[in-house]
N, C-alpha and C positions, 0 to 999 in steps of 0.2 A: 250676204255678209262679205265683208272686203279681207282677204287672207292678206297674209306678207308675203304666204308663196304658194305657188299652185301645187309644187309635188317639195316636200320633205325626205330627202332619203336616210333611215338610219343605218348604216355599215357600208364604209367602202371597200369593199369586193368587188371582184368580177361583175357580179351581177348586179349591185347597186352603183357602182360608177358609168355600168353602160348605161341604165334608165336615166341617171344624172343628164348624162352627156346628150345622149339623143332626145329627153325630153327638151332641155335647154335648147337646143339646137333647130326644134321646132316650135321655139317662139315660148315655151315655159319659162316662169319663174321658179330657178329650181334652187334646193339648197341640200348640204349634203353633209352628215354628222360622224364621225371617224373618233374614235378614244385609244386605237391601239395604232395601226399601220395601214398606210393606203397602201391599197391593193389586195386584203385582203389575205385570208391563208396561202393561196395561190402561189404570188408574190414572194411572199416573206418563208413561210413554213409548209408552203408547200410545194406545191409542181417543180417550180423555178430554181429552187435550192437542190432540191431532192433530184432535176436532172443533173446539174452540177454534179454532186456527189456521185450517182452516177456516172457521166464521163472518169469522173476521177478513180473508180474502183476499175472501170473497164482498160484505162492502161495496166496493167497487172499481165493481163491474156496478151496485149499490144506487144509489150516490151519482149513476152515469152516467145512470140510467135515470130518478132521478128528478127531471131537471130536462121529462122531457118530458110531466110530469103536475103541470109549474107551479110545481115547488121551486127557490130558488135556495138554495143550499147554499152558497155561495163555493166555495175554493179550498181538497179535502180533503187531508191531512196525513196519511202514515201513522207513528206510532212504533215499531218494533218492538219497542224496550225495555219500553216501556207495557204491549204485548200480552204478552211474553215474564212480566215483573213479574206481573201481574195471573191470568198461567196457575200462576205455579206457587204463590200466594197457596191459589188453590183446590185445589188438587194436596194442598196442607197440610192443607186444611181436611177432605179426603177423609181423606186419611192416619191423619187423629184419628179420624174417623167409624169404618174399618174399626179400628182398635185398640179404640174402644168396643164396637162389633159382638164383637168377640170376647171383652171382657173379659166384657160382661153376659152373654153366651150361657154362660159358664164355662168358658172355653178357659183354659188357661194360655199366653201370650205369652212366648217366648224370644225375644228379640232379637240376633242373632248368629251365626256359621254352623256349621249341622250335618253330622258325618260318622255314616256306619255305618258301626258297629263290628262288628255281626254280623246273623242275621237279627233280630234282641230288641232289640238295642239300639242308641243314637244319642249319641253327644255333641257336645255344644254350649259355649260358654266352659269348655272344662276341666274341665265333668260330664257325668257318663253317665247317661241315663234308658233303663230298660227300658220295650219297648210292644207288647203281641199281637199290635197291627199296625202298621205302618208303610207310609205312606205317602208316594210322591216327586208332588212337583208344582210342581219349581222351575221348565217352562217353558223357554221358549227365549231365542237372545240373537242377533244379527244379526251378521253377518259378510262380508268382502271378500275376496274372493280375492287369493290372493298373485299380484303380478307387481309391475317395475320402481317405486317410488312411491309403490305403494296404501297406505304408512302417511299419504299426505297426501288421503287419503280419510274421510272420516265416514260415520254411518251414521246412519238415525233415532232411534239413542238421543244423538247428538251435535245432532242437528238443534234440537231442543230445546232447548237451552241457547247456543248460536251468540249471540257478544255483539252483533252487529251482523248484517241481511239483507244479504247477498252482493246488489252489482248483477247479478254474471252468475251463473250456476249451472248446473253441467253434471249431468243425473241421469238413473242408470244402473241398470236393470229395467225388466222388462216386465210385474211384479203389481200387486197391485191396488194395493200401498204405494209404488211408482214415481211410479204416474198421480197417486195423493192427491197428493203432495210435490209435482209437481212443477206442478199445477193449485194448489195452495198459495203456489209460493214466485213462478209467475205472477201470479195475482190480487193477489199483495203489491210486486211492482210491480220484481220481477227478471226480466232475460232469462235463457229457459228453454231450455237443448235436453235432450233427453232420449235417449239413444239404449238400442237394444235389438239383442240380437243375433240376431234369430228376424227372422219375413216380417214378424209382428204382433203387436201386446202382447195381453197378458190372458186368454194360454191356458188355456182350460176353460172360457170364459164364451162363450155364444151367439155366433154369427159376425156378425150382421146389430148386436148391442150392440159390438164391437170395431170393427166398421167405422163405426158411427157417432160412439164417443166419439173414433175417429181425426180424423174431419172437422171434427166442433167443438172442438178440441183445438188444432188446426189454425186454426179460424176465431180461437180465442182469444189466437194468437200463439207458442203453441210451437212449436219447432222439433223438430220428431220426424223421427231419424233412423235408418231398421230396418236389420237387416245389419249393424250398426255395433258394436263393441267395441273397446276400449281396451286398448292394449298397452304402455302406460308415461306415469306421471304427471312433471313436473318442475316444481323454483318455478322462478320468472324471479326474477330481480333487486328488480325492485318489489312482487315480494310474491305477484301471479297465479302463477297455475298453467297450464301446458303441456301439453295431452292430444294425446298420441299415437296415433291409431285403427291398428287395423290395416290396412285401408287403404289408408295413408298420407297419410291427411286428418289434423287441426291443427285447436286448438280451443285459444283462451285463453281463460279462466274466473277467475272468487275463489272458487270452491268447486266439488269435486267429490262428490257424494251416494251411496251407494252404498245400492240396496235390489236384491240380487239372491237373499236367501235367507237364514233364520235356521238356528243347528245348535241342538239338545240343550244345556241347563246341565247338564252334570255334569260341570265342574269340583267335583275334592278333595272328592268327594259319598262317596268309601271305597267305590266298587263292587266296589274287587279284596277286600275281606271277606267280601262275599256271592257268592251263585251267581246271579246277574238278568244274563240274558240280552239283546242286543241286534240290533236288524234290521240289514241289510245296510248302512241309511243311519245309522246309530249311535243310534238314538231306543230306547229303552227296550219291551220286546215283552211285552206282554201279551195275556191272553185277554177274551173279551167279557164277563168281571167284575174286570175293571182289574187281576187276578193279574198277577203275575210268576211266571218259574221257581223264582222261592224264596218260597214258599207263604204268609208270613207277610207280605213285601213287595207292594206294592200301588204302580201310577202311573197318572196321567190327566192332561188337558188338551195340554199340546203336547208336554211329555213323551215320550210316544207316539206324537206324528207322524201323527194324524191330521187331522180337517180343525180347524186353528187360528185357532176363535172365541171369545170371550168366554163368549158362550150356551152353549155346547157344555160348553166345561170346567164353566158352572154346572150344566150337566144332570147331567154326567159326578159330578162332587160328590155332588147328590144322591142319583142313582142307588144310587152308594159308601155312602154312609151308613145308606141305608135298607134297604142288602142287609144292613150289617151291625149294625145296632142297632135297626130295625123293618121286621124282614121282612113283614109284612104289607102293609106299603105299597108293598112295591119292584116298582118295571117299570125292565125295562132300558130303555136310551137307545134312542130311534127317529131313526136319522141319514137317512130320507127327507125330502123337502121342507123341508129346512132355510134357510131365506130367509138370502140376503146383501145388504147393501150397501157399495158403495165409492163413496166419499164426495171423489171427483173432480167438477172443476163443468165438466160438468152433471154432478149425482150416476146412480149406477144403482143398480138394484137387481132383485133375480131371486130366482126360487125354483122349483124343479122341474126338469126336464129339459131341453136346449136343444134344438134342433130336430134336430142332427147325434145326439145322445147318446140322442134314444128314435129316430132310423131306425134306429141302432145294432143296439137294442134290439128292432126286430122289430116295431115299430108301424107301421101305416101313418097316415103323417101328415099334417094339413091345418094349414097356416098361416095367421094373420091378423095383420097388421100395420098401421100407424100411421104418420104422420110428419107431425106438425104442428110452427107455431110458434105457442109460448102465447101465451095471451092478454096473459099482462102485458105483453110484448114489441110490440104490435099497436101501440102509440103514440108505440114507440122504432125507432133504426137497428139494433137489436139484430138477427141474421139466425141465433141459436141455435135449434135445430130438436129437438123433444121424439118418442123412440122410443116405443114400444108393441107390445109381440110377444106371442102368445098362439102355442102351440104343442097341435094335438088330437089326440086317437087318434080317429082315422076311422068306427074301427068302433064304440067304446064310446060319442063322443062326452066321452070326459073327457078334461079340461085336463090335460094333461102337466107344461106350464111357465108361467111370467108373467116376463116381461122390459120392462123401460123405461130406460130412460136420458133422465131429465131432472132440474127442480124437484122436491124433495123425492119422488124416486122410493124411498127407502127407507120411509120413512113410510107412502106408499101401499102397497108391495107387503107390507108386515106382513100387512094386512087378508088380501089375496089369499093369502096364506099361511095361514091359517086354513082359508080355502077349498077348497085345495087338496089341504090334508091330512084333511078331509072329504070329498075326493074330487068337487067339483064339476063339474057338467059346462057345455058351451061351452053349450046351452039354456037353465042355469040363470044363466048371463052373461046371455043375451040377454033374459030375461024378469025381469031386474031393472032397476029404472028407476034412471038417473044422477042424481047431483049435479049441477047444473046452476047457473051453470056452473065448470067444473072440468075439470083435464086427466083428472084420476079416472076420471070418465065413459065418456072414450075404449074403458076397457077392456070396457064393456057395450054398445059401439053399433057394435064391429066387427063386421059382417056378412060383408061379403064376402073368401073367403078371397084370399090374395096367392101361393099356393105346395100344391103335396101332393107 
């Protein structure tokens, strides 16, 4: 049978514009269906915005710190308008970028929403295109749970566009998009509580990096409050909001946050025409070459419900592409040592094992750990405290994990991520000489272990 196109992509993300690009690029006909924003959450409402915001809470500590290295600054001024204007200026400016990206590669650009129609075909404004393959990669969308109220909830895709910073702000998770937000809307000079319903935020990340971003969290003025969940929203009269714990603790706020978990886009995507199969949690179920139940369809990136990163879906992309328009090049994705960071201040960042997750695992383990305050701090009242955790297998001597929580701990732990997936050992830490001086360093001058 003669298609229109060899690969169909529905959602421009991350992960569907990279298979676009690189399928095209090896001689596919490819085409590529988008109804909201190219590039994806990423782009628009996630990463890219959100480090934005970011930088801009982190001058706050900037401005305090540098008067005690002789600056007088006056009296600094935050605008949120300014910052908000100026993010989504760039947002555009991206938005063009990935539309070029695809137009030179020779994608074909649908702008507008795609259904399947069967396993072959797709339509889009009112036409039908056939394609060998098809692929879904529309990604996920965040969501609140229903109880009394929560329509006077947002979510970080509201966050973003908020015409004015809330003085108060109540925000509600414990991942890693809780802690950013809510060290965000901190640093920008709102009172923050954050509450979470568990002992501890940030399940799945090293226990000694959770305890410590709790304490400086804490030193920074959040109110973090665990155990804690909301049993009905109400307005008052003047416009705040009324949070109801369960409890029976009381909490007035201008805005309530909600980051407790994204589902699946597959809205009106026409799954009831095919046979694509879904997991328990409603994500889209494939095998370890992004197949679906129905042989011709194809999904990746969060789609799938696996681990939901940027990197990941662009790996996932490639992968897809090269399996199926240059197989000679193709290796499947290696989801070991995949470096994270969350970009909470102090930031962290990690890659490898934590220390619970290789005992787990059958290793026997020797710890080293860290806990300074940086140096830039040495001149100020600042009392922020910088982690450092190396996790070892005993016998082999190779580094498991790398954990930090401080100053540009993402940046750093990239390098270590390299490392790591070359299989470093804690001798080859020790017998490398540091930057000096640098919090960096720390990571080759730990000696003595703190734990086995």
């Amino acid at each position: 049978m003669a298609y229109d196109f060899d690969l169909f992509v529905i959602g421009a993300g991350s992960g569907g514009v990279r298979a676009a690009r690189f399928a095209a690029s090896y001689g596919g006909r490819v085409a590529i269906a988008e109804s909201r924003y190219l590039g994806g959450t990423c782009v628009n409402v996630g990463c890219v915005p959100k480090k934005f915001l970011v930088y801009g809470a982190h001058f706050s500590e900037d401005f305090e710190q540098a008067k005690s290295y002789g600056w007088s600054t006056g009296e600094a001024k935050f605008d949120w308008s300014t910052l908000i204007s100026n993010k989504d200026r760039e947002i555009h400016r991206l938005n063009d970028i990935y539309r070029g990206l695809l137009g030179n590669s020779g994608v074909t650009l649908h702008e507008g929403h795609a259904k399947l129609v069967d396993q072959h075909r797709v339509e889009v404004n009112g036409q039908t295109y056939s394609a060998e393959h098809i692929l879904i990669a529309t990604g996920g969308w965040p969501q609140v749970p229903a109880f009394p109220g929560s329509d006077l909830a947002i979510t970080s895709q509201d966050a973003f566009f908020l015409n004015k910073l809330p003085k108060r702000i109540v925000v509600v998770g414990g991942g890693y998009i809780a802690v950013e937000f809510a060290s965000i809307f901190n640093g920008l000079g709102a009172e923050v509580t954050q509450l979470y319903r568990g002992e501890l935020f940030l399940r799945g990340f090293d226990d000694s990096v959770r305890v410590h971003l709790k304490e400086e969290l804490i030193k920074h003025g959040i109110d973090l409050q665990f155990n804690a969940d909301i049993e009905r929203i109400d307005k008052n009269d003047d416009g705040s909001l009324r949070v109801s714990l369960k409890d029976g603790g009381l909490l007035t706020t201008d805005c309530v946050f909600y980051a407790t978990g994204r589902r699946p886009m597959l809205d009106n995507l026409g799954l009831e025409n095919v046979d694509v199969k879904l997991t328990k949690d409603g994500f889209i179920e494939v095998d370890e070459l992004f197949q679906t139940s129905e042989p011709s369809i194809l999904a990746l990136g969060d789609i799938i419900g696996g681990l939901q990163l940027t990197p990941v879906a662009l790996a996932e992309g490639t992968a897809l592409a090269r399996r199926l328009f240059k197989p000679e090049q193709y290796r499947p994705v290696d989801y070991r040592h995949i470096p994270t960071a969350v970009f909470s201040l102090p930031n962290i960042g990690t890659v490898g094992l934590t220390e619970d997750e290789a005992k787990k695992a059958g290793h026997k383990v020797v710890v080293f750990e860290s806990r300074f305050r940086p140096m830039k701090l040495s001149l100020t009242g600042d009392q922020e405290r910088t982690l450092m955790k190396l996790v070892v297998d005993a016998s082999t001597d190779r580094v498991l994990g790398c954990h930090m929580v401080g100053p540009e701990a993402g940046e750093i732990i990239q390098g270590l991520a390299i490392a790591l997936k070359a299989g470093v050992t804690k001798q080859i830490f020790d017998d490398t000489i540091g930057v000096h001086p640098t919090a960096a360093e720390e990571f080759v001058t730990m000696r003595t272990p703190v734990g086995s």
